[in-house]
C-alpha positions in Angstrom: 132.7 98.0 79.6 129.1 98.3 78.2 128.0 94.5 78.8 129.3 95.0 82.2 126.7 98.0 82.4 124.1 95.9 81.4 124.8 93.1 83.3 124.9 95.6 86.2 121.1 97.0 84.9 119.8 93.4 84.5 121.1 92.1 87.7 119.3 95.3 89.4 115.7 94.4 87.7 116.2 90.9 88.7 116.3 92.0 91.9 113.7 94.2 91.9 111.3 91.6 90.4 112.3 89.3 93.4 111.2 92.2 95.9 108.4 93.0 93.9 106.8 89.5 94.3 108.4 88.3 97.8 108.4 91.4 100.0 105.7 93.6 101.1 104.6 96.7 102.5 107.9 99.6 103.8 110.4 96.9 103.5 109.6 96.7 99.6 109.3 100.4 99.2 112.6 100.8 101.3 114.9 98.0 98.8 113.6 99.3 95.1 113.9 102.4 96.3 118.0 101.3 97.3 118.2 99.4 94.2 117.0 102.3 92.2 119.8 104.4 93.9 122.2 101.6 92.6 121.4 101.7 89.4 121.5 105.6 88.8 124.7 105.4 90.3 125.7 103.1 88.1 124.5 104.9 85.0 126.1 108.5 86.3 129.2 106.4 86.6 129.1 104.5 83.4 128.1 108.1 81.2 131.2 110.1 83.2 133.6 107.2 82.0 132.4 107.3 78.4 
């Protein structure tokens, strides 16, 4: 379960690195702030299974 966590966390900064460099102005703000929801839901999730 835990290197599916991280494999979750990694895949999430990947993605924000990709937005970071391709997008720009709202549209960035608008998809690390969604991928920044994603990944605290994925930590709540993985702390209330442990």
């Amino acid at each position: 379960m835990r290197s599916r966590f991280y494999a979750a966390l990694a895949t999430y900064a990947v993605l924000a690195l990709l937005a970071g460099y391709t997008l720009e102005g709202n549209i960035r703000l608008a998809t690390l702030i969604f991928l920044g929801g994603i990944a605290a839901k994925s930590y709540i999730h993985y702390i209330s299974r442990s």
